[in-house]
Structure formats: C-alpha cells, structure tokens
C-alpha positions in Angstrom: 70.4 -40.7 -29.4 72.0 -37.3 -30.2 74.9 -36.4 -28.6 76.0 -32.9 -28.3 79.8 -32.8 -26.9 78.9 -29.1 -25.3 75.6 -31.1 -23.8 77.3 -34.1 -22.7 80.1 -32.3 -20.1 83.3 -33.4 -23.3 84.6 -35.9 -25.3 84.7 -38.4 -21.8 81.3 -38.2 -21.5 80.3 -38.0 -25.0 82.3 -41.4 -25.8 80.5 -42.7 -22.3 77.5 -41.7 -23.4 77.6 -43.4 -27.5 78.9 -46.8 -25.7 75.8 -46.8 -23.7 73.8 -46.2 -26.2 75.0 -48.7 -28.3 74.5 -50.8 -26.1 70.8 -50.2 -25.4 69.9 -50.4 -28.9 70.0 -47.1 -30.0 70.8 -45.5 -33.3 73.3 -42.8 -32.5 73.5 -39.4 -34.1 76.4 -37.1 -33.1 75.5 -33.2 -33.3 76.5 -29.9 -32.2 76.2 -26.5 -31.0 77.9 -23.6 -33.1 81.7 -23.6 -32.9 85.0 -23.3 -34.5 86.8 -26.7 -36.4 88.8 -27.1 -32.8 85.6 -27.2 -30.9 84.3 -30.0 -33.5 87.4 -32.0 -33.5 86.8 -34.6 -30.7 83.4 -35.0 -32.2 84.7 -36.2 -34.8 85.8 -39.3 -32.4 82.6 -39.6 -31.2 81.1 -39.6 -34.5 83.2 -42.6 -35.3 80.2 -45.4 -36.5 77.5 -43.1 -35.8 74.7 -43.6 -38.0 74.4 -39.9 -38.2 76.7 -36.5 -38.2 75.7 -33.3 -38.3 79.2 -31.3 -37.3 78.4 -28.1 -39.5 78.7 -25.3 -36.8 81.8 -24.3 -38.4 80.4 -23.6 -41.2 78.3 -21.3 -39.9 80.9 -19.1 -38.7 81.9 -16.0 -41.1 85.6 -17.1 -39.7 87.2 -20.3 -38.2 90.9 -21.4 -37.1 93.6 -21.1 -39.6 93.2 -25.0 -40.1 89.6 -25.7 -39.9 88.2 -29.1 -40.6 87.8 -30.5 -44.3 83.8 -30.7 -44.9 83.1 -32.6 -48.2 80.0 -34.5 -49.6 81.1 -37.8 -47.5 80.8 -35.4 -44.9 83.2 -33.6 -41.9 86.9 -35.8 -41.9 89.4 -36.3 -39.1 91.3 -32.8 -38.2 95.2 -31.9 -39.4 97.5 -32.3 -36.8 97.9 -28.4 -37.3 94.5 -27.5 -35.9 95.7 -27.9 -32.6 98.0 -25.1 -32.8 
C-alpha cells in the first residue's frame, strides 16, 4: 500500500489508512507528491515502520524552507523543531 499524505485527505487519514493496512497484511510504502521539507514532515510519522519511503519531493525543488529536512543514505530523518517556523 502507498500512501500519499496529499492522496490520503492528511496525516489523520494517512495514519488511518497505514493502521489498516497493517492490519490487512499489507506491506506499506509511504510516498509523495512534490513539496517543500514542511509538506513532508508529517510523513515522516507515517513513514514510521514502513517498509518503504520515498519522501524526495523536496529534493526536487530548486529551493525549500530555511530548515528543510536532513536526507542521508539511511534515508529522510525526523524534522528540527525550527521547520515549523
């Protein structure tokens, strides 16, 4: 199951939606749409035990917020308290 916060209706639904899907069975991948590090933020919660991330759309901006998220080869970490403003 990919889930998309900006497909799901937000991090409610989103969190909803990985429970459920847990408990089905399913593997659960946590993607997204292209967006700035404060869009991608609450994924990150969602993304928490996911078998699968793929939170790049940052990255694929030619600018972000002044304290974008940390991207790494382990991946996308948990935002600074100073992304939210």
């Amino acid at each position: 199951m990919n889930i998309k916060l900006d497909k799901t209706g937000g991090l409610t639904e989103a969190l909803a939606l990985r429970d459920a899907a847990r408990a089905e069975g399913y593997g659960v991948m946590v993607g997204c749409m292209v967006g700035s590090s404060l869009a991608m933020a609450p994924a990150t919660l969602v993304a928490q035990g996911a078998g699968w991330t793929d939170l790049d759309g940052p990255l694929l901006l030619a600018e972000d917020r002044a304290a974008p998220l940390r991207f790494d080869d382990a991946g996308v970490h948990a935002p600074d308290a100073s992304l939210w403003g």
